[in-house]
N, C-alpha and C positions, 0 to 999 in steps of 0.2 A: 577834773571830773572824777578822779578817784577818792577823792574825798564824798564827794557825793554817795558814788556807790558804796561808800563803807559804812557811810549815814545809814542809806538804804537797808543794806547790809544787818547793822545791827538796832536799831529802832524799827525803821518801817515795815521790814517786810512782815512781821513775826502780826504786828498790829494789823495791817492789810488782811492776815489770811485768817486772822480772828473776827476782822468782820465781814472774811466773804463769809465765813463758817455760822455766823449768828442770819443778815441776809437768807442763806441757804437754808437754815432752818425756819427762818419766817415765811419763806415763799411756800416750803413745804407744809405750813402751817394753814396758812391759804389756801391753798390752791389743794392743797388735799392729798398729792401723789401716789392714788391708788387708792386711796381711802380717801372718807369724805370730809371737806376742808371745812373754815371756818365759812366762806362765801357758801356754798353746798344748805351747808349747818342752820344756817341766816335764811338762810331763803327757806328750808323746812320749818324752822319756826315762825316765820313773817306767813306763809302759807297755812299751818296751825292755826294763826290768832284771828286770820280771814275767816278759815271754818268756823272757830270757835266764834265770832261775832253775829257769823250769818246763825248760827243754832241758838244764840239767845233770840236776837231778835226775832225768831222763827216762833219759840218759846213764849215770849212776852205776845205778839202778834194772837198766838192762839189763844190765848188766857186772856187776854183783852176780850176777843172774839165770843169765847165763853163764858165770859161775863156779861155781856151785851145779850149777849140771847137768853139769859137767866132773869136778865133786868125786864126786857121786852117779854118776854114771859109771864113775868110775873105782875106786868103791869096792865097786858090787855087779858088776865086769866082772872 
């Protein structure tokens, strides 16, 4: 067994605690810790690109509309 631990010893542990340390920085990259994460980040712009679709078609919608009533206009005038 102590060959084991000596393995452990000198390979594993060093590698182990280098990728709690990279983990520990992804989580924190995620999830945000205090500040706002990537998930946070995602969902502000996924919410952004909603707005932004409703305000074109909003746009298009009215210009459409305004156009119709220029055409009708000018057809029974």
């Amino acid at each position: 067994m102590s060959g084991c631990d000596g393995q452990y010893e000198r390979v594993c542990k060093d590698e182990f605690a280098s990728i709690h340390a990279k983990l520990d920085r992804l989580d924190e990259a995620i999830r945000g810790n205090g500040r706002p994460g990537i998930t946070v980040r995602l969902d502000r712009l996924e919410q952004d690109a909603k707005r932004q679709a409703r305000l074109i078609w909003l746009i298009v919608g009215s210009a459409i509309t305004a156009f119709a009533s220029v055409l009708v206009a000018w057809v029974t005038g």
